[in-house]
MOPAC internal coordinates of N, CA, C and O (Angstrom, degrees):
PM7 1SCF
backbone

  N    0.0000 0     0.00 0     0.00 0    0    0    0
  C    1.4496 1     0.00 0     0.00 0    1    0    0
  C    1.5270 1   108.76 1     0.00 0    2    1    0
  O    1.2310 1   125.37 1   -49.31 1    3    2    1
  N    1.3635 1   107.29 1   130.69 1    3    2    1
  C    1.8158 1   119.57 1   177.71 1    5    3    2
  C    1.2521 1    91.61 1   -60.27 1    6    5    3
  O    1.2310 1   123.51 1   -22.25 1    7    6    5
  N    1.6479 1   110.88 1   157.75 1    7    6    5
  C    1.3924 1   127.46 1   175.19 1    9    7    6
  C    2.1064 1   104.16 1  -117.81 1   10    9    7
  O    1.2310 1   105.48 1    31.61 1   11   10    9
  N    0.8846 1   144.51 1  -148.39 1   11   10    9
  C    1.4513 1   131.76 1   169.31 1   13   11   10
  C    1.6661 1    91.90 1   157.65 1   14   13   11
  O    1.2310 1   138.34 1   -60.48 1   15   14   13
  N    1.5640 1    82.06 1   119.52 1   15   14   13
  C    1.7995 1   101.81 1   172.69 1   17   15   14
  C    1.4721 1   104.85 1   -78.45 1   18   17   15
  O    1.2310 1   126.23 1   -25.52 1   19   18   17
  N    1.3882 1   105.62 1   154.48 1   19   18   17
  C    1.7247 1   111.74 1   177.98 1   21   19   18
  C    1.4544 1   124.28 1   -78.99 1   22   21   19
  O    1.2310 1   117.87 1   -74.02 1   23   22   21
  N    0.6186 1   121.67 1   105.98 1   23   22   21
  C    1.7708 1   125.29 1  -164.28 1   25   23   22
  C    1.6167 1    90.69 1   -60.43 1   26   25   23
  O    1.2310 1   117.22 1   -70.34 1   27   26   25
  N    1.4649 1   122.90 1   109.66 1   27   26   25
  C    1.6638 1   151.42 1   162.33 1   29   27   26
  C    1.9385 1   103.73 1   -57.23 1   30   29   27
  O    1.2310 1   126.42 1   -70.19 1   31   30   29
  N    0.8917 1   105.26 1   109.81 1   31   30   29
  C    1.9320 1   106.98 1   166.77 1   33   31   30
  C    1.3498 1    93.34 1  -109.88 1   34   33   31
  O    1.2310 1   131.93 1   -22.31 1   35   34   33
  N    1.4103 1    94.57 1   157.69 1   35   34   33
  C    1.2669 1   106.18 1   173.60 1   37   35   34
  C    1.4794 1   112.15 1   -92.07 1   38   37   35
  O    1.2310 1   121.40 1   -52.49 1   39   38   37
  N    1.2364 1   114.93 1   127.51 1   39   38   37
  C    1.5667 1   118.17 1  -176.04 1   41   39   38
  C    1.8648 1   124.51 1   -71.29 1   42   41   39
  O    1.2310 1   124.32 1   -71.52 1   43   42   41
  N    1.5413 1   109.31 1   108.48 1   43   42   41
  C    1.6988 1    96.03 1   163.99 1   45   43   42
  C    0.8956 1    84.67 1  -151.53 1   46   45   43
  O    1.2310 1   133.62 1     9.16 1   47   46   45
  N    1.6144 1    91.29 1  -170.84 1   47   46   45
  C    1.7836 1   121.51 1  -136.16 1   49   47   46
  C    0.9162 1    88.29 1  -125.84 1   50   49   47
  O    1.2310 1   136.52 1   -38.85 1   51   50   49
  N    1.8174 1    85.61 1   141.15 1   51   50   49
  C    1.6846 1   126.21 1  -172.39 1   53   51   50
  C    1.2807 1   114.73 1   -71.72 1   54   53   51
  O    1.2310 1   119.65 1   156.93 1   55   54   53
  N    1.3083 1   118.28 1   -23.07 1   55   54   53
  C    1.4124 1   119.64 1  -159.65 1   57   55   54
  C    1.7447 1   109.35 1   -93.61 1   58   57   55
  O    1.2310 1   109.87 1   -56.37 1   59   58   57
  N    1.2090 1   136.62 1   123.63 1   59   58   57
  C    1.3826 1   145.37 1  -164.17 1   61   59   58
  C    1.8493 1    94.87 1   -56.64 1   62   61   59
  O    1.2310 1   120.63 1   -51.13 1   63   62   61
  N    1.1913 1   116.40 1   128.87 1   63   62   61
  C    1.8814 1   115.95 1   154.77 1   65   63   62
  C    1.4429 1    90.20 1   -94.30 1   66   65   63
  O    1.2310 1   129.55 1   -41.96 1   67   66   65
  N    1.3571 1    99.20 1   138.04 1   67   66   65
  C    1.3661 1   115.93 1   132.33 1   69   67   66
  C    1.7404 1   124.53 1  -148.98 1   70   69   67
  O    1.2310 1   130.01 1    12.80 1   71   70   69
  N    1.1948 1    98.30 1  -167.20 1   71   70   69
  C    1.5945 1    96.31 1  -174.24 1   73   71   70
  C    1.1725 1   116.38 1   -99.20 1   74   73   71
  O    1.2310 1   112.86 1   173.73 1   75   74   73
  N    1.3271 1   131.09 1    -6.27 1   75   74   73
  C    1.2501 1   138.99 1   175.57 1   77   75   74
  C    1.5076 1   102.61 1  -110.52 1   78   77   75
  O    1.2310 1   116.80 1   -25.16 1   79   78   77
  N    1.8957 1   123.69 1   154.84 1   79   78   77
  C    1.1576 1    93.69 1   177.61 1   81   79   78
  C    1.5293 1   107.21 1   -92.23 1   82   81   79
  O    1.2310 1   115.13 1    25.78 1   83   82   81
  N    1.4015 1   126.85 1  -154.22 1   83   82   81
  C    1.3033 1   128.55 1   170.19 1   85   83   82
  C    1.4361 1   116.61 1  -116.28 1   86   85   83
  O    1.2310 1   124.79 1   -51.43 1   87   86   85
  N    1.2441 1   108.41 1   128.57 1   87   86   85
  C    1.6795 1   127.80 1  -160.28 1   89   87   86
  C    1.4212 1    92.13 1    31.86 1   90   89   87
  O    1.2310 1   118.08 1   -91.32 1   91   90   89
  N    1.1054 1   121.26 1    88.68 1   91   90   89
  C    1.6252 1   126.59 1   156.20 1   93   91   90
  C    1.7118 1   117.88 1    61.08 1   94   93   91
  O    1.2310 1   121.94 1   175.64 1   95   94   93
  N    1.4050 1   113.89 1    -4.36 1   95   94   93
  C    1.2625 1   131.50 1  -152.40 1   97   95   94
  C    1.6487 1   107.02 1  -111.28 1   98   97   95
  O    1.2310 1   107.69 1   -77.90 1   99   98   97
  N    1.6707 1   140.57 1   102.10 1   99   98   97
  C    1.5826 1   122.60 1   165.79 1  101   99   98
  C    0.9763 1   143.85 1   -44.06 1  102  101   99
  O    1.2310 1   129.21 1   174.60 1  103  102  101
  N    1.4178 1    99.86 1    -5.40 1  103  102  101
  C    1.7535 1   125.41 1  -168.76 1  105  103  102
  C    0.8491 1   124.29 1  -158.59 1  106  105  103
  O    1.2310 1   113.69 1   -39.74 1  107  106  105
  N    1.9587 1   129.55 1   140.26 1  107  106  105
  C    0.9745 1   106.55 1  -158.12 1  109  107  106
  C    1.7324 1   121.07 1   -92.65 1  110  109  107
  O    1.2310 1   113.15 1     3.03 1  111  110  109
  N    1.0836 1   130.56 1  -176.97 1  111  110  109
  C    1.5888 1   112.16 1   176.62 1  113  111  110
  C    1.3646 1   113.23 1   -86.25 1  114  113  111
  O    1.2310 1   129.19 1   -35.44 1  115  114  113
  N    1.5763 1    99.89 1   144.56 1  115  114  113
  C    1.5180 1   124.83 1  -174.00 1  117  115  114
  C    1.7112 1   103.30 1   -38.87 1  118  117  115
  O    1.2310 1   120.04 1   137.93 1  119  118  117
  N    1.4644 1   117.53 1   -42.07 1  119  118  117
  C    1.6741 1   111.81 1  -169.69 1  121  119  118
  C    1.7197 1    99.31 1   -71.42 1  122  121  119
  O    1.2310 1   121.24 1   174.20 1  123  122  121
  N    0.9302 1   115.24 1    -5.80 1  123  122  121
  C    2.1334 1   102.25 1   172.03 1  125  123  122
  C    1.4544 1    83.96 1   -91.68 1  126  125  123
  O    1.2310 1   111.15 1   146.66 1  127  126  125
  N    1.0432 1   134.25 1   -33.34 1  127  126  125
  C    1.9181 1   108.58 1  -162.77 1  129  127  126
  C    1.8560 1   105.21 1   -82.08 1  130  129  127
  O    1.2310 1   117.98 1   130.71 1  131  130  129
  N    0.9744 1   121.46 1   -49.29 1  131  130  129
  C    1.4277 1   147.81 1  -155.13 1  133  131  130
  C    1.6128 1   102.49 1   -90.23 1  134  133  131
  O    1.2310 1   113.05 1   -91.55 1  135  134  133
  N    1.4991 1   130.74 1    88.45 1  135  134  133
  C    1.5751 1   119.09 1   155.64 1  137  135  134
  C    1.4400 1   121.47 1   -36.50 1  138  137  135
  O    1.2310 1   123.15 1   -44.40 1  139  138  137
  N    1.3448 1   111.56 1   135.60 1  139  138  137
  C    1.7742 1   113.35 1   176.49 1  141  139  138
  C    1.5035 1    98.64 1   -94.84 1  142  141  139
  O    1.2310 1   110.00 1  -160.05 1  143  142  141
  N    1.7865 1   136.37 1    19.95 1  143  142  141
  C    1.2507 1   109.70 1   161.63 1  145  143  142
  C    1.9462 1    95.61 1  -150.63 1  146  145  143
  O    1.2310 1   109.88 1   -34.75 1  147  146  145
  N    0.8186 1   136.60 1   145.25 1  147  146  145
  C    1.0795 1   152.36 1   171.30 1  149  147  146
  C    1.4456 1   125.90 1  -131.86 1  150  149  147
  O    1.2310 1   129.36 1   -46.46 1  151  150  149
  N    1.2093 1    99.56 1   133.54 1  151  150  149
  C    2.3734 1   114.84 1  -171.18 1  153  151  150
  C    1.8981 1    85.51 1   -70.97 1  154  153  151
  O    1.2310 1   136.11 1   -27.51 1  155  154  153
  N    1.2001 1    86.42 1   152.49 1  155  154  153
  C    1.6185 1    91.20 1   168.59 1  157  155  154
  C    1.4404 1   109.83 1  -154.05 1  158  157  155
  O    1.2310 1   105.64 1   -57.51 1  159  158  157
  N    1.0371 1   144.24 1   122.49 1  159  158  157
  C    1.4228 1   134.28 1   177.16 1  161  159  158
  C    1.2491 1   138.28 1   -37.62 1  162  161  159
  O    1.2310 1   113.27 1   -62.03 1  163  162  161
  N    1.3015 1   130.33 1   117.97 1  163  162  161
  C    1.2444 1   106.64 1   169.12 1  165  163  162
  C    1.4011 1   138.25 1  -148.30 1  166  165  163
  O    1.2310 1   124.15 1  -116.98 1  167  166  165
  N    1.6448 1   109.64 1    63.02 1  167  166  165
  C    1.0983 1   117.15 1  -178.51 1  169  167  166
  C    1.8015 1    94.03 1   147.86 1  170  169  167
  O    1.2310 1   118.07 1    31.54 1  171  170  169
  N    1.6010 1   121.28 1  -148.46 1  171  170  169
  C    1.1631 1   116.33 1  -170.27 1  173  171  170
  C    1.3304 1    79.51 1  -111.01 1  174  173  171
  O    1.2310 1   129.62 1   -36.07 1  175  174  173
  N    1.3726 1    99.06 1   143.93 1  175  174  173
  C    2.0538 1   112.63 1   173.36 1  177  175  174
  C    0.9462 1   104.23 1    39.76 1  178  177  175
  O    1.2310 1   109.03 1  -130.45 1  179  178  177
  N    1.9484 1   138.16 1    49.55 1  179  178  177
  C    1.0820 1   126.70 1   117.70 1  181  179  178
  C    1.3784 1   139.95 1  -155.79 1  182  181  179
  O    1.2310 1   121.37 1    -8.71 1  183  182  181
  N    0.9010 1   114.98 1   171.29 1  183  182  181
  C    1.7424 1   109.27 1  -165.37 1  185  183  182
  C    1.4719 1   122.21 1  -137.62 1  186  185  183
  O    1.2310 1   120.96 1   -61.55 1  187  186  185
  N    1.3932 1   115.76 1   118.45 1  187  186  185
  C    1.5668 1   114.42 1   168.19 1  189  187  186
  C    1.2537 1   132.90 1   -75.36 1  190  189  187
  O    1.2310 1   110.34 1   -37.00 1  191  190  189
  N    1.5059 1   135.76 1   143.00 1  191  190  189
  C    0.8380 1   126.85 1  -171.75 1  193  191  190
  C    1.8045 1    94.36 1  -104.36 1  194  193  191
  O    1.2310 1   124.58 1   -34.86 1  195  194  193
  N    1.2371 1   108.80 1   145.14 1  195  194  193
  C    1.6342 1   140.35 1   177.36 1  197  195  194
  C    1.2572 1   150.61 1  -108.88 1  198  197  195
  O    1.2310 1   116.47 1   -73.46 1  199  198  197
  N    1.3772 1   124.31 1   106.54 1  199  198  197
  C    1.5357 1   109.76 1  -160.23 1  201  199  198
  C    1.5550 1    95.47 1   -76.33 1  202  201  199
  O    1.2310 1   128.35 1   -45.41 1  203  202  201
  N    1.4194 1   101.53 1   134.59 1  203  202  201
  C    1.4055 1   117.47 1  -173.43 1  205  203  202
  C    2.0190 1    94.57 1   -67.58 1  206  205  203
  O    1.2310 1   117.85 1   115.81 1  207  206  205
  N    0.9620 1   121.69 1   -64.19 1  207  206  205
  C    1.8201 1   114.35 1  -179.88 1  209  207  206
  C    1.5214 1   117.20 1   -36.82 1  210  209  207
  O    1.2310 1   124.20 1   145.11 1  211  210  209
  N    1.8815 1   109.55 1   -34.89 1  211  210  209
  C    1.6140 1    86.16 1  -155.43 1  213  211  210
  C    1.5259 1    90.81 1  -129.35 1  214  213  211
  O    1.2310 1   122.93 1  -169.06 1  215  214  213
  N    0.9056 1   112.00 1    10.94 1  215  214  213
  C    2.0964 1   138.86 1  -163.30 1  217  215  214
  C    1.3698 1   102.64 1    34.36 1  218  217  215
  O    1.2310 1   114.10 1  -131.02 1  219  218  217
  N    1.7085 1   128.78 1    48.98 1  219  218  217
  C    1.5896 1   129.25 1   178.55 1  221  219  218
  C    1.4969 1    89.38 1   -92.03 1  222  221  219
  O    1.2310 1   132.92 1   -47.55 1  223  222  221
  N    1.0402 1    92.64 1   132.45 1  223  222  221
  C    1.9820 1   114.45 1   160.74 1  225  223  222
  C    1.5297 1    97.73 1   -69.18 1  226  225  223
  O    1.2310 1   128.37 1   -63.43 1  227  226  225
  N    1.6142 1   101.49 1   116.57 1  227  226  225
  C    1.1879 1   132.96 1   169.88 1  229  227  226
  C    1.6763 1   102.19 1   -99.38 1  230  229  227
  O    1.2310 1   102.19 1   165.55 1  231  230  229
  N    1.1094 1   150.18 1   -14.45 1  231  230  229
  C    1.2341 1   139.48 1   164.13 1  233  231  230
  C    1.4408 1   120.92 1   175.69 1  234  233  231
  O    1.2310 1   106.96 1     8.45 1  235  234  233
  N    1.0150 1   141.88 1  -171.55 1  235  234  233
  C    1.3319 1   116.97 1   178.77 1  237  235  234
  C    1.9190 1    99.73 1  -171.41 1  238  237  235
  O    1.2310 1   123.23 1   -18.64 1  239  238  237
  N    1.1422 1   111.41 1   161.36 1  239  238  237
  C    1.6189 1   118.31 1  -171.97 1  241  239  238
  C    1.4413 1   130.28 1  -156.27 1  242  241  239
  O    1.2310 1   105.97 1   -44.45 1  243  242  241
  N    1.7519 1   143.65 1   135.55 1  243  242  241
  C    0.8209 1   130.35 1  -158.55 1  245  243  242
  C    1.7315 1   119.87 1   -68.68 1  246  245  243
  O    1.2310 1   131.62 1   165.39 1  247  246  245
  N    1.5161 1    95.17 1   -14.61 1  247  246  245
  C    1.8538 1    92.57 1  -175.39 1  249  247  246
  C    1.0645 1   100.07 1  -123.58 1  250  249  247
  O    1.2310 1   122.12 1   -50.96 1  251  250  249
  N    1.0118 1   113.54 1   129.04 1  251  250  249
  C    2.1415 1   135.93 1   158.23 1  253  251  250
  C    1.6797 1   101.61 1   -14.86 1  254  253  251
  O    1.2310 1   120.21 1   116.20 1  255  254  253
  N    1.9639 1   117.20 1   -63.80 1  255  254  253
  C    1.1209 1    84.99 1  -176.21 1  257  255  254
  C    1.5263 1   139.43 1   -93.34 1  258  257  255
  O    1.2310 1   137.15 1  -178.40 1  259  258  257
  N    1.2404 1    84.38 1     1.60 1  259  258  257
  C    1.7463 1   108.99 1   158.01 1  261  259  258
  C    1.7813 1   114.60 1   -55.16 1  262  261  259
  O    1.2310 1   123.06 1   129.12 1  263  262  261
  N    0.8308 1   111.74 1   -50.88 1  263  262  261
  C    1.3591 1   124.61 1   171.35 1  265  263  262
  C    1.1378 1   113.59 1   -66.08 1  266  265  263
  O    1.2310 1   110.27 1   158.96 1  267  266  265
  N    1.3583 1   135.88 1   -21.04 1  267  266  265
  C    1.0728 1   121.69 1  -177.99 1  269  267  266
  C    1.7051 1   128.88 1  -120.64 1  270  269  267
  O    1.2310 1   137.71 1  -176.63 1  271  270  269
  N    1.5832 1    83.29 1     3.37 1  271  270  269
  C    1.2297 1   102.05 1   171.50 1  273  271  270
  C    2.2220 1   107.19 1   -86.95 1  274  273  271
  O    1.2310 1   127.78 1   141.31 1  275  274  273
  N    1.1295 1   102.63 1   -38.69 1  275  274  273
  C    1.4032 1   118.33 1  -179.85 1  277  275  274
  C    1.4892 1    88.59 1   -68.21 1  278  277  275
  O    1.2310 1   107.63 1   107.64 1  279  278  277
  N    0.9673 1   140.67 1   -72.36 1  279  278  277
  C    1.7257 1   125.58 1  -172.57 1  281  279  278
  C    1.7736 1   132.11 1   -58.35 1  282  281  279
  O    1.2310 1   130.85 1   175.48 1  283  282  281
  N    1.8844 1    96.66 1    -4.52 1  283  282  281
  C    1.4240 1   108.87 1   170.90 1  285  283  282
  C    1.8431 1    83.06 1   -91.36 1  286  285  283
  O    1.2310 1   109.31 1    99.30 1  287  286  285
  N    1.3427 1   137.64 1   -80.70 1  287  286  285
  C    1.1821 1   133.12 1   171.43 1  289  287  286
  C    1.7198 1   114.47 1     5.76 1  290  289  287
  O    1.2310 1   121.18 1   102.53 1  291  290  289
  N    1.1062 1   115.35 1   -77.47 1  291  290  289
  C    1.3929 1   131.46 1  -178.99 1  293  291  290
  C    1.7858 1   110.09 1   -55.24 1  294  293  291
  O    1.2310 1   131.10 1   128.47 1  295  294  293
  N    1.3362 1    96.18 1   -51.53 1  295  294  293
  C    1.6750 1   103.10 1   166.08 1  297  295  294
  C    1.4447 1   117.25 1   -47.25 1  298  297  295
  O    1.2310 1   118.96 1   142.40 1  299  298  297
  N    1.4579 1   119.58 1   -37.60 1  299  298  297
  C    1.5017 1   116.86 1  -168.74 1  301  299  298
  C    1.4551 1   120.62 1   -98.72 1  302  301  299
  O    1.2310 1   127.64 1   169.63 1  303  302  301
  N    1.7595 1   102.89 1   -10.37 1  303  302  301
  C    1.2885 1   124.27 1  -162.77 1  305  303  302
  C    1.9204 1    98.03 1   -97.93 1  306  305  303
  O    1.2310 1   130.63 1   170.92 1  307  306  305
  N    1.6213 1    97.09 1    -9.08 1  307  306  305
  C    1.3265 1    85.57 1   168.33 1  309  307  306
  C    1.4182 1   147.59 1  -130.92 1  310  309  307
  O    1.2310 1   120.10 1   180.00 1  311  310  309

């Protein structure tokens, strides 16, 4: 049986520094960090997509990238 070392990244942060704040604000708002829809599995070959706030299945599809193309869709559409 193969063994497999963990590939190490180097860790930084997502969140922009700067020296000024943005629109009046030190931080940015939770809806840029946090997707409002996420694929989730559900079952064999398929997957729902989910509003991350209220977790209602907004739609759902037999392929991953089908699914995940419809939850960038929904992301931009809203």
């Amino acid at each position: 049986m193969a063994t497999f070392t963990p590939l190490i990244l180097p860790v930084t942060s997502r969140v922009a520094q700067t020296h000024e704040p943005l629109n009046g604000y030190d931080h940015l708002p939770i809806s840029l960090g946090q997707p409002r829809y996420r694929v989730v599995p559900a079952g064999k070959c398929f997957f729902h997509i989910e509003e991350t706030s209220t977790g209602r299945v907004r739609g759902f599809r037999t392929d991953h990238n089908e699914a995940c193309h419809l939850a960038r869709r929904l992301e931009q559409s809203a």
